[in-house]
BAVORO-479096 format. One record per residue (C-alpha): residue in three letters; residue number from 0; y negated, x, z; chain. Coordinates in steps of 0.1 Angstrom, whole numbers, plus 2048, in hexadecimal, padded with zeros to 3 digits. Each point is the difference from the previous one (the first is absolute). Layout:
BEGIN
<resn->ALA resi->NUM y->Y x->X z->Z chain->A> .
...
end
This chain:
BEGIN
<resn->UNK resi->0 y->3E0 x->689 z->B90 chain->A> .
<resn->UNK resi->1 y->7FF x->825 z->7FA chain->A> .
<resn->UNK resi->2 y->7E3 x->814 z->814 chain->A> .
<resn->UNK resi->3 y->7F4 x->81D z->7E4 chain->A> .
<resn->UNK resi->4 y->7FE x->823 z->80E chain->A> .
<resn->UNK resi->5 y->7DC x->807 z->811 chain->A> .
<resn->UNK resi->6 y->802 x->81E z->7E2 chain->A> .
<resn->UNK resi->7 y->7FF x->7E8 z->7E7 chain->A> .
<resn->UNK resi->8 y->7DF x->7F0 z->80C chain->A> .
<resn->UNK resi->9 y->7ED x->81D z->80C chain->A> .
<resn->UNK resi->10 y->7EB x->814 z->7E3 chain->A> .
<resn->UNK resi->11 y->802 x->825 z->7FE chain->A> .
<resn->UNK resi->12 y->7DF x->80F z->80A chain->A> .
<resn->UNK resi->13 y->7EA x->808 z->7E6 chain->A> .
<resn->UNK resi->14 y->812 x->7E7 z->7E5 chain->A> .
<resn->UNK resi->15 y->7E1 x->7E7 z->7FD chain->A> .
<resn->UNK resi->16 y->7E8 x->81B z->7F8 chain->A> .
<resn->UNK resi->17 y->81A x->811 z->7E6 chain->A> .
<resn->UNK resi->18 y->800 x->7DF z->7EC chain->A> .
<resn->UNK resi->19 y->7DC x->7FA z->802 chain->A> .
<resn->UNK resi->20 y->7F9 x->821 z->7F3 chain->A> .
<resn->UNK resi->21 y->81D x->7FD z->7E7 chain->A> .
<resn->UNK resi->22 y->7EB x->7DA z->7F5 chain->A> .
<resn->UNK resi->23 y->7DF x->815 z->7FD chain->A> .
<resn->UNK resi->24 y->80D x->81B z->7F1 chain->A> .
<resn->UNK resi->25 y->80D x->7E8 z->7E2 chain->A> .
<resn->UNK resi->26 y->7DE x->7ED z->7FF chain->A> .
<resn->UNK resi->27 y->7EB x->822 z->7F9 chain->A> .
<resn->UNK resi->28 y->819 x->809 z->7E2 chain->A> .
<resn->UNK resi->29 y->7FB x->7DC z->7F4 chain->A> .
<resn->UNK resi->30 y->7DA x->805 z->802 chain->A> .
<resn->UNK resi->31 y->800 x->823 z->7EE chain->A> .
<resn->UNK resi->32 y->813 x->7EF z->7E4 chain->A> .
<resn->UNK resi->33 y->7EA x->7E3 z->7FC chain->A> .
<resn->UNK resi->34 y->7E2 x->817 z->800 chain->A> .
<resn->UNK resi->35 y->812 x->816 z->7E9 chain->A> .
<resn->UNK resi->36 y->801 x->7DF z->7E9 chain->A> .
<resn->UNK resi->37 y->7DF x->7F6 z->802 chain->A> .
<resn->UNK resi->38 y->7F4 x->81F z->7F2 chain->A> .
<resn->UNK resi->39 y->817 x->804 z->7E6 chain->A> .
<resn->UNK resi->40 y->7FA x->7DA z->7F4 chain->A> .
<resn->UNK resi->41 y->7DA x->805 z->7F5 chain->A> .
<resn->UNK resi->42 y->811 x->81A z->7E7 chain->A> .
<resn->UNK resi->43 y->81F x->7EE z->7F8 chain->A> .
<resn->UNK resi->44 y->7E8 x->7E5 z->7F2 chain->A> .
<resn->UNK resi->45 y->7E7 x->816 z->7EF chain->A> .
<resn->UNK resi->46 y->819 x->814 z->7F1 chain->A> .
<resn->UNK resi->47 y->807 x->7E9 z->7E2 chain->A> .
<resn->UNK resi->48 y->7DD x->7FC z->7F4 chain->A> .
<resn->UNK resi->49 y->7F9 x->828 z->808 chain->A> .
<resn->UNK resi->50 y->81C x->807 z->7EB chain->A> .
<resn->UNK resi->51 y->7F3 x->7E6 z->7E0 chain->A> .
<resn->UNK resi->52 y->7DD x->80D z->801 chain->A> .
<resn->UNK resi->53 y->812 x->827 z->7FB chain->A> .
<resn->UNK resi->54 y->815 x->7F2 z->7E9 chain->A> .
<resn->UNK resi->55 y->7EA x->7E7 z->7E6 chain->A> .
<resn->UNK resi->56 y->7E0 x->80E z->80B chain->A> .
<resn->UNK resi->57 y->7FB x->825 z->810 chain->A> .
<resn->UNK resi->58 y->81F x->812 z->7E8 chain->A> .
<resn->UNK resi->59 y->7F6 x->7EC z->7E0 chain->A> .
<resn->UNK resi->60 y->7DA x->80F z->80C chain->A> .
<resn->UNK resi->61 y->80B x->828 z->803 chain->A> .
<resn->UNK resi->62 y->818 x->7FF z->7E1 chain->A> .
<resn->UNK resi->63 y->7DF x->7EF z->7E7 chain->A> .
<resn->UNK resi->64 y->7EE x->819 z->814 chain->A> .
<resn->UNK resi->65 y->819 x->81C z->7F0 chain->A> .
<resn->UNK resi->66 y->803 x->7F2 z->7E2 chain->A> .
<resn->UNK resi->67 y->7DC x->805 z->7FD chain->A> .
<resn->UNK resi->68 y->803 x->827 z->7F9 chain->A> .
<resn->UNK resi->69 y->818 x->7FB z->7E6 chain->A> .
<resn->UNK resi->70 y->7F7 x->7FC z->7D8 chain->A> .
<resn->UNK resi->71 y->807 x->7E2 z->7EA chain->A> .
<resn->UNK resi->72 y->80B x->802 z->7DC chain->A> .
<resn->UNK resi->73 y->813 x->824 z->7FA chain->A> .
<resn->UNK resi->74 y->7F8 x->809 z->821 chain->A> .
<resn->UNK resi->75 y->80E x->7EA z->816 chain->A> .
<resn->UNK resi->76 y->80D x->806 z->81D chain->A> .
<resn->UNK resi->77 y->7F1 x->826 z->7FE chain->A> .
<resn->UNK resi->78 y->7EB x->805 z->81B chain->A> .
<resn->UNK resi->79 y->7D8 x->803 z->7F3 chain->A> .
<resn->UNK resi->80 y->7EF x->804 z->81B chain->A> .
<resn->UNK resi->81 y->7DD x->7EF z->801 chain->A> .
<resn->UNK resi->82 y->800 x->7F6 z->7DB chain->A> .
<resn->UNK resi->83 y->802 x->7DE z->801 chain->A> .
<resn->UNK resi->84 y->7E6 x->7FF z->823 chain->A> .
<resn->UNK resi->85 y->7E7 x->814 z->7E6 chain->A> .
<resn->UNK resi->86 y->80A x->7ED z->7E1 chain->A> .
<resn->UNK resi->87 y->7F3 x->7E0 z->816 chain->A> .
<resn->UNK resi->88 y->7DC x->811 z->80D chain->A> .
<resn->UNK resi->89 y->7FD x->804 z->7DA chain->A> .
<resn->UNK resi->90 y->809 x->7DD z->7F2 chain->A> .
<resn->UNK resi->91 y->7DF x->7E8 z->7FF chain->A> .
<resn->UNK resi->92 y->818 x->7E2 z->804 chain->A> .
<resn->UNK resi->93 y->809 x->810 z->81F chain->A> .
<resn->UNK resi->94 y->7DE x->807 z->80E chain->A> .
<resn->UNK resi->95 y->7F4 x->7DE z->7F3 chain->A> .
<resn->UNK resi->96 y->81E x->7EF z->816 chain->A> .
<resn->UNK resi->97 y->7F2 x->81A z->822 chain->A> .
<resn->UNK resi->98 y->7DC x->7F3 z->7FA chain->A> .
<resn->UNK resi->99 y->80C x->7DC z->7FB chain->A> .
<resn->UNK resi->100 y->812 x->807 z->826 chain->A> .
<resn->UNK resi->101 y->7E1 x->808 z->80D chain->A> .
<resn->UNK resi->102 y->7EF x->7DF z->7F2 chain->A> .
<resn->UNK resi->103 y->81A x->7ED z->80F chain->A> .
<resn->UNK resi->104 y->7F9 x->813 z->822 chain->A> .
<resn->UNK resi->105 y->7DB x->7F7 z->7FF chain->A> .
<resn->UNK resi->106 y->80F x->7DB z->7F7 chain->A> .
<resn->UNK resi->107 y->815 x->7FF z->81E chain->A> .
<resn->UNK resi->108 y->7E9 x->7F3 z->818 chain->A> .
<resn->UNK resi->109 y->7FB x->7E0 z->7EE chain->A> .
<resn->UNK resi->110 y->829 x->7F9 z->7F4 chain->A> .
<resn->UNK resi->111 y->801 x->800 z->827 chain->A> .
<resn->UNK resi->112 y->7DD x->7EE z->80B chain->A> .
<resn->UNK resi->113 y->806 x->7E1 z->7ED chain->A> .
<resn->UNK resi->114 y->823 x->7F9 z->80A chain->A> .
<resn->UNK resi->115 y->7ED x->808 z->824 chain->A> .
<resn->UNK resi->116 y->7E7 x->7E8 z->800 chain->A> .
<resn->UNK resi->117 y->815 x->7E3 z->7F1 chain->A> .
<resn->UNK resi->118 y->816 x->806 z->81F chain->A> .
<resn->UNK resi->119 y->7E5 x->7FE z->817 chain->A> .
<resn->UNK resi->120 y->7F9 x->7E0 z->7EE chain->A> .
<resn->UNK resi->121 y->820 x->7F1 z->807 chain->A> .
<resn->UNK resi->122 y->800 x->80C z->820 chain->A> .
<resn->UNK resi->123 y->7E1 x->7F1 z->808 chain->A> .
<resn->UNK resi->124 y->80E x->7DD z->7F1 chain->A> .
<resn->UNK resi->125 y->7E6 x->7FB z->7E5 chain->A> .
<resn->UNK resi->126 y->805 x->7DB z->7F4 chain->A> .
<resn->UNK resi->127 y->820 x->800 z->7E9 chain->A> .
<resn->UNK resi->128 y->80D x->825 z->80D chain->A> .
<resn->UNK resi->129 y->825 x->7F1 z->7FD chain->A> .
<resn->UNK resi->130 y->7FA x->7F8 z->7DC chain->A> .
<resn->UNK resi->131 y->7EF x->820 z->7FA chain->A> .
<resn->UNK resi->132 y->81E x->816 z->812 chain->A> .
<resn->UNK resi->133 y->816 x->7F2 z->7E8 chain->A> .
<resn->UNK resi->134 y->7EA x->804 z->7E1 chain->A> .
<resn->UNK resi->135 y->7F7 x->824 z->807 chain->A> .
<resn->UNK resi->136 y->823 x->80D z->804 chain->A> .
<resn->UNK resi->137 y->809 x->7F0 z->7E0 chain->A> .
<resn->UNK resi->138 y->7F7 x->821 z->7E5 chain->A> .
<resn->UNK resi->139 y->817 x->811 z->818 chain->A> .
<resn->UNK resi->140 y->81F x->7F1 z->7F6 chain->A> .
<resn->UNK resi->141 y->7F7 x->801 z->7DA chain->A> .
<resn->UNK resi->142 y->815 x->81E z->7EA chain->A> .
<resn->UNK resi->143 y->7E4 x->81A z->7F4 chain->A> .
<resn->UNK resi->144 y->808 x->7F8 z->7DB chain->A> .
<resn->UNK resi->145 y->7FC x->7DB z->80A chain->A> .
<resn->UNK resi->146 y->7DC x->80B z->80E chain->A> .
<resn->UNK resi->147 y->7F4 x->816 z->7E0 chain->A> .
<resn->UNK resi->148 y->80D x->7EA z->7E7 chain->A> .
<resn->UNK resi->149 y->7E9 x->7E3 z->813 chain->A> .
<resn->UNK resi->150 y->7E4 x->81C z->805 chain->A> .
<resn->UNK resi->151 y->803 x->80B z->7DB chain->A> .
<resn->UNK resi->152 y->7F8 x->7D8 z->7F6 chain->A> .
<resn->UNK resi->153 y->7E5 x->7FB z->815 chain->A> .
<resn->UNK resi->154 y->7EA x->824 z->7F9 chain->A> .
<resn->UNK resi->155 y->808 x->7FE z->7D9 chain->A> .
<resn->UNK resi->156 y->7E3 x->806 z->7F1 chain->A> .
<resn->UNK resi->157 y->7FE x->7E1 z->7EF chain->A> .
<resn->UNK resi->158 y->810 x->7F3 z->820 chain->A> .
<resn->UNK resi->159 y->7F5 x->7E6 z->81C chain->A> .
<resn->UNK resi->160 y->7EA x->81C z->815 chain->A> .
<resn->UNK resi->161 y->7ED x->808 z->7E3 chain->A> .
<resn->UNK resi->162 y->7FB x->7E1 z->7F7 chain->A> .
<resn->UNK resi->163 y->7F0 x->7F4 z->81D chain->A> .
<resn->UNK resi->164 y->7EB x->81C z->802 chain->A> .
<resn->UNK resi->165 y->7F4 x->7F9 z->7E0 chain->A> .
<resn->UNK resi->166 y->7F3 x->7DC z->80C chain->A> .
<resn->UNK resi->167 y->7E7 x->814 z->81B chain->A> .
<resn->UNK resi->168 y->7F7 x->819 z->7E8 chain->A> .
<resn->UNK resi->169 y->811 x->81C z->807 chain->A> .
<resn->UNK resi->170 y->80E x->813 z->7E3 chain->A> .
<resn->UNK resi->171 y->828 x->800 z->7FA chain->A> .
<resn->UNK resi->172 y->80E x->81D z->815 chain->A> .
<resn->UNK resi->173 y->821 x->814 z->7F3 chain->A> .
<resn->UNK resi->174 y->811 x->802 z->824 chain->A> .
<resn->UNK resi->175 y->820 x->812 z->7F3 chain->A> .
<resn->UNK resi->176 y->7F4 x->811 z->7DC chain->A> .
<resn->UNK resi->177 y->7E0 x->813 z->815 chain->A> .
<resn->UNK resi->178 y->80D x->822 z->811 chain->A> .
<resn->UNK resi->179 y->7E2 x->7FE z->817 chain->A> .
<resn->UNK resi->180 y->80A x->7DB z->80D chain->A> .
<resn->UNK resi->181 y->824 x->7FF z->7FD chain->A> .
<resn->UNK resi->182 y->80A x->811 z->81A chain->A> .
<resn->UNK resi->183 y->7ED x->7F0 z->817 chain->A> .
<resn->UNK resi->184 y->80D x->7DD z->7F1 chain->A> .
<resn->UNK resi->185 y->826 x->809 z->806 chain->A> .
<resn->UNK resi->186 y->7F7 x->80B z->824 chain->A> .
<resn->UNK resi->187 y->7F1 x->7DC z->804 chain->A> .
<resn->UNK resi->188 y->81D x->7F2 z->7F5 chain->A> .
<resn->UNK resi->189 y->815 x->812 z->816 chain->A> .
<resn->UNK resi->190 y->7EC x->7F7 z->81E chain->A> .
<resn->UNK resi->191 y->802 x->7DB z->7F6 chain->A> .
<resn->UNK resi->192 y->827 x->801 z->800 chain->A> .
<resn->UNK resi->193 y->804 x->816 z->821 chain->A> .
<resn->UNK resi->194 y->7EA x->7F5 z->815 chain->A> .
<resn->UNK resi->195 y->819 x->7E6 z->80E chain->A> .
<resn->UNK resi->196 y->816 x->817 z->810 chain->A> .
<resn->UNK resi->197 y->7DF x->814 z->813 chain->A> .
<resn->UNK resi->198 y->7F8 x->7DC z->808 chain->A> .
<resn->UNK resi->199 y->820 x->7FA z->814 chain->A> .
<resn->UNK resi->200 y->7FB x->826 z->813 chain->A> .
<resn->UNK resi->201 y->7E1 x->7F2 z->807 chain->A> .
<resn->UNK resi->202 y->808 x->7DF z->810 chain->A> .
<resn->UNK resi->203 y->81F x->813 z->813 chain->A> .
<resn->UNK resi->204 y->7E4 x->815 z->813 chain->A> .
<resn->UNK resi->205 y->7EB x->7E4 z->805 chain->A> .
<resn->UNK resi->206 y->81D x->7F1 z->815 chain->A> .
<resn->UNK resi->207 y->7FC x->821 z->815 chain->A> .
<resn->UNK resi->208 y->7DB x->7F7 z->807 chain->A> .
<resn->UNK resi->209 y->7F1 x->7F8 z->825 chain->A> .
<resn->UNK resi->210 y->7F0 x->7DB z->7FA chain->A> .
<resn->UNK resi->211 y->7EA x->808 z->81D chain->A> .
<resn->UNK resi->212 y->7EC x->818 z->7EE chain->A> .
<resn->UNK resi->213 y->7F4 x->7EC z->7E5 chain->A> .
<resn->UNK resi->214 y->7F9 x->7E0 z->819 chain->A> .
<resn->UNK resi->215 y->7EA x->81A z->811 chain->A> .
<resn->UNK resi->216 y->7F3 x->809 z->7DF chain->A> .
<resn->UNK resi->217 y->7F6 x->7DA z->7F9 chain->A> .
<resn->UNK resi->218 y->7F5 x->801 z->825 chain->A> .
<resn->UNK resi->219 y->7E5 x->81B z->7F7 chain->A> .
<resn->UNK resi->220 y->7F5 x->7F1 z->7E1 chain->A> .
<resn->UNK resi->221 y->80E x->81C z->7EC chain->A> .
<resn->UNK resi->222 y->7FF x->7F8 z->7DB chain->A> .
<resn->UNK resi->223 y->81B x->7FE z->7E6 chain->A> .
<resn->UNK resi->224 y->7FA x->825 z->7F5 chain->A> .
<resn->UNK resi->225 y->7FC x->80D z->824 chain->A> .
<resn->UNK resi->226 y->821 x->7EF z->80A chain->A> .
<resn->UNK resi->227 y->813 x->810 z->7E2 chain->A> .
<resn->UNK resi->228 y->7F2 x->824 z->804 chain->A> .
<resn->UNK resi->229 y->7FD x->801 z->82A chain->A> .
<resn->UNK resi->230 y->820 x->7EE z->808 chain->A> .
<resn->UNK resi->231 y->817 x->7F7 z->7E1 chain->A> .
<resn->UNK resi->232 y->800 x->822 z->7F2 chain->A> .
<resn->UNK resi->233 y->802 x->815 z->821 chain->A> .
<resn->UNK resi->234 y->820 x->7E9 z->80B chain->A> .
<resn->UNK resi->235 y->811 x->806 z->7DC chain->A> .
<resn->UNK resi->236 y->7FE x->828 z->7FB chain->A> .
<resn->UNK resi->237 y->826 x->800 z->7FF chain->A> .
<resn->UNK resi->238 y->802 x->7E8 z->7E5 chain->A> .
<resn->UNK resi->239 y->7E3 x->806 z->7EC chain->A> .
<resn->UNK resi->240 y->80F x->828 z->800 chain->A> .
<resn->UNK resi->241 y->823 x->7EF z->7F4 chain->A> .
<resn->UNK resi->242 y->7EF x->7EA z->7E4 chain->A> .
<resn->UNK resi->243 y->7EC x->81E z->7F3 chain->A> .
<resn->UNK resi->244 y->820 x->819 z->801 chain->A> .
<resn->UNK resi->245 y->815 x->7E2 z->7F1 chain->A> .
<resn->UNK resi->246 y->7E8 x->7F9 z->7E4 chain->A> .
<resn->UNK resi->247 y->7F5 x->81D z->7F7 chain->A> .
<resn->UNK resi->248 y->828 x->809 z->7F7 chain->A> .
<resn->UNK resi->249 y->802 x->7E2 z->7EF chain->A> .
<resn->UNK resi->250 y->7E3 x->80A z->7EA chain->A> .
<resn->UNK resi->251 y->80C x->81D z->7F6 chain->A> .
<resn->UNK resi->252 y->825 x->7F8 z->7FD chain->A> .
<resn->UNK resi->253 y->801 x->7DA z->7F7 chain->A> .
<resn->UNK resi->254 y->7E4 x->7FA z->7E1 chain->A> .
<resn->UNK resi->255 y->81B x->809 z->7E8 chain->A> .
<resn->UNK resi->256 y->80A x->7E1 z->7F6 chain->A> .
<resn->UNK resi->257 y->7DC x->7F5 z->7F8 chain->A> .
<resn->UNK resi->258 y->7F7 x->820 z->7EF chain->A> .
<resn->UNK resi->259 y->81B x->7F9 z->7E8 chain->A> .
<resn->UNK resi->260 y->7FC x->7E0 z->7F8 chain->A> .
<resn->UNK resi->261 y->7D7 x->7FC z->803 chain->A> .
<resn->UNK resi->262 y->7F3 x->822 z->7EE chain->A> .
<resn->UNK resi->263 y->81F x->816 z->7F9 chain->A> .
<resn->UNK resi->264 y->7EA x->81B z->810 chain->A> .
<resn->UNK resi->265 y->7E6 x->7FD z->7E8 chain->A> .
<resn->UNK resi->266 y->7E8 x->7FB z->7F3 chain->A> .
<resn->UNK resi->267 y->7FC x->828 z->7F8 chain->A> .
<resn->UNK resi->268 y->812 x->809 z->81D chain->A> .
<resn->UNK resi->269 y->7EC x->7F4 z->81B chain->A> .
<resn->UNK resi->270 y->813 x->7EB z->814 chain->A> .
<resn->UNK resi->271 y->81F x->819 z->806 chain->A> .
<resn->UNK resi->272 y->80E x->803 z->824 chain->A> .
<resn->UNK resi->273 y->817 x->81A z->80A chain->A> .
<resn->UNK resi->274 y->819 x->7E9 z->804 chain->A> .
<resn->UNK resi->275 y->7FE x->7F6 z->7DB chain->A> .
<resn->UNK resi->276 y->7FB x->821 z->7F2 chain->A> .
<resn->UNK resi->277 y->820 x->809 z->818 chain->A> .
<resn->UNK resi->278 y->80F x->7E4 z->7E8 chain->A> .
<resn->UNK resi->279 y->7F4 x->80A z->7E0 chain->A> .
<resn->UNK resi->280 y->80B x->825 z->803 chain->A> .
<resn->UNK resi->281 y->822 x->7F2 z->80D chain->A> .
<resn->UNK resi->282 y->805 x->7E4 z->7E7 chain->A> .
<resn->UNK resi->283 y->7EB x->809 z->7E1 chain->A> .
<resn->UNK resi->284 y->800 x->826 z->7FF chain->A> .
<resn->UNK resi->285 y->822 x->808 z->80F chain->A> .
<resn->UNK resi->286 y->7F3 x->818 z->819 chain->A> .
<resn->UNK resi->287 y->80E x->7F8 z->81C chain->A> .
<resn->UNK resi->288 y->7F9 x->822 z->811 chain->A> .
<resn->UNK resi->289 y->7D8 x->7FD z->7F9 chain->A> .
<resn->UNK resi->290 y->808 x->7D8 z->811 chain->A> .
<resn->UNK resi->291 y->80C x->810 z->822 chain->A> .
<resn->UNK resi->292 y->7E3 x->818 z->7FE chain->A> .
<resn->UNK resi->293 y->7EB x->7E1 z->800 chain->A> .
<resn->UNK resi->294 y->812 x->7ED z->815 chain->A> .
<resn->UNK resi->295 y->7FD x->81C z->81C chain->A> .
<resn->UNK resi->296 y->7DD x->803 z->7F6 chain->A> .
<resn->UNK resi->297 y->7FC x->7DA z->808 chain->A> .
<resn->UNK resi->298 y->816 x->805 z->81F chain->A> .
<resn->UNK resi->299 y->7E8 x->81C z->812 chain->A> .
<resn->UNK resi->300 y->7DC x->7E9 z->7F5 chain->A> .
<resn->UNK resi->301 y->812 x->7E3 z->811 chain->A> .
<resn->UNK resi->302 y->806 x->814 z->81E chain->A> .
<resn->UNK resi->303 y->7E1 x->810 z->806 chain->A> .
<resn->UNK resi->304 y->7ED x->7E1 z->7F7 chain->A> .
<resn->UNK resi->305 y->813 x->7EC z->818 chain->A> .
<resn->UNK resi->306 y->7F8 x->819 z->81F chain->A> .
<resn->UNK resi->307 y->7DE x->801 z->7F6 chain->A> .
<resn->UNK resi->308 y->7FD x->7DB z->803 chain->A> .
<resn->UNK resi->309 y->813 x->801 z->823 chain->A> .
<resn->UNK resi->310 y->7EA x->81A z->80D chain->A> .
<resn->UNK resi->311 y->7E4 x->7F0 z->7F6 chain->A> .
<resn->UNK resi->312 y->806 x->7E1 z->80D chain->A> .
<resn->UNK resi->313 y->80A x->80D z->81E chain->A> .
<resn->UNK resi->314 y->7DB x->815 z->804 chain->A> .
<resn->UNK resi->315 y->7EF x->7DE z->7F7 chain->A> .
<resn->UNK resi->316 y->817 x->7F0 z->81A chain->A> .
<resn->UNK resi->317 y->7F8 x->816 z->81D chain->A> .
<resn->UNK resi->318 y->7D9 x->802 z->7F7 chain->A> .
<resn->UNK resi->319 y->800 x->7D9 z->802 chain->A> .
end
């Protein structure tokens, strides 16, 4: 049997270390490109919704923005300047669809209360709750024409409401045909359909809620109210800021549909939105530069009305 050469078996000096440094050296390049990676990946995956919201959202925003300093008619596309910003501050449709903004502002605190305390209810498993969940979301899956054709029926004013109201006593009551009442009926028949979705928001926080604290509530003999304002609504800023952000958009951007079909904007006027005065300069008058003009309008009372509500919330939050 051959004997190998002592050379073969003994190690040069210094070889183990080389190969270990060689092995570590190879691990750290391995580790600088999988943190490389991980860094990039959080904006490899954002990228394609970043680039949607520029593309069908932001751009589509700046170019109606532009297109609001051009003329309609003979002059469009000519740049005009403020024209069609002070054509707006003096059209009374216009002003009538800002102050009918600011009633739905003031309204806003009960679109979101009721769908609130019905999901309180549930959440406190009134008797029934799992029929109720389902009957409560039900408006919300119904189409808006669906909803004022129904709505248009039932406040006729030879319809079933007035009806009834006649067998108390109470005098027949033109909910759509009286400018001082009709706005307020189309709001309470947008609240009715959309309060489902608010309703969901609602229960999603209350999934986020410590159960301790309200066994400690019933521990202290706090009452229904007291429970609601000292632990419910502390424990839910964060939704109840959402639900008033979200519906308060929805208000101003989703009523369309029932304003068409329930009062046309009528009666006199009184129930236009910006939204559907957006429309009817769009649609009727073929002015679409005067539209964007609105529609940017609409855009910046959306905006500010929004942070106002966050900030607001967030003062109450902090003071609580």
């Amino acid at each position: 049997m051959p004997i190998e050469s002592p050379s073969r078996l003994v190690r040069p000096a210094g070889s183990g270390r080389a190969g270990a440094a060689t092995v570590t050296h190879r691990g750290r390049r391995r580790d600088a490109r999988r943190g490389r990676a991980e860094r990039i990946a959080p904006y490899v995956l954002v990228a394609p919704a970043v680039l949607i919201i520029v593309g069908l959202r932001l751009w589509p925003l700046v170019l109606g923005v532009n297109f609001s300093f051009t003329g309609d008619g003979e002059l469009n596309g000519t740049p005009v300047g403020l024209s069609n910003y002070l054509e707006l501050a003096g059209d009374p449709l216009f002003r009538t669809s800002l102050r009918n903004v600011g009633l739905l502002v003031l309204l806003l605190p009960v679109a979101v209360a009721i769908p609130g305390l019905l999901a309180t209810f549930i959440y406190l498993r009134v008797p029934g709750h799992r029929v109720y969940r389902s009957v409560y979301f039900f408006p919300a899956v119904l189409s808006p024409v669906i909803v004022g054709a129904i709505f248009n029926l039932l406040l006729g004013y030879d319809g079933p409401l007035n009806a009834l109201l006649g067998t108390v006593g109470v005098g027949p009551v033109d909910w759509l045909g009286d400018p001082g009442v009709a706005m307020f009926t189309v709001v309470g028949v947008h609240i009715w359909a959309t309060f489902g979705m608010a309703l969901v928001v609602f229960l999603a926080g209350f999934s986020t809620l410590d159960a301790s604290l309200l066994d400690a509530a019933r521990v202290d003999g706090a009452s229904l109210r007291r429970t609601i304002w000292h632990v419910i609504i502390p424990s839910l800023t964060r939704t109840i800021q959402f639900v008033f952000v979200t519906t308060m958009i929805g208000m101003l951007t989703s009523m369309f549909g029932l304003l068409f079909v329930m009062t046309n904007g009528g009666p006199e006027g009184s129930t236009y939105l910006p939204e559907f005065y957006i429309w009817h300069q769009q649609g009727q008058m073929n002015q679409p530069a005067l539209a964007s003009a609105a529609s940017t309008v609409l855009f910046v009372v959306m905006l500010v009305v929004g942070l106002l509500q966050i900030t607001l919330l967030r003062r109450s939050g902090r003071q609580d």
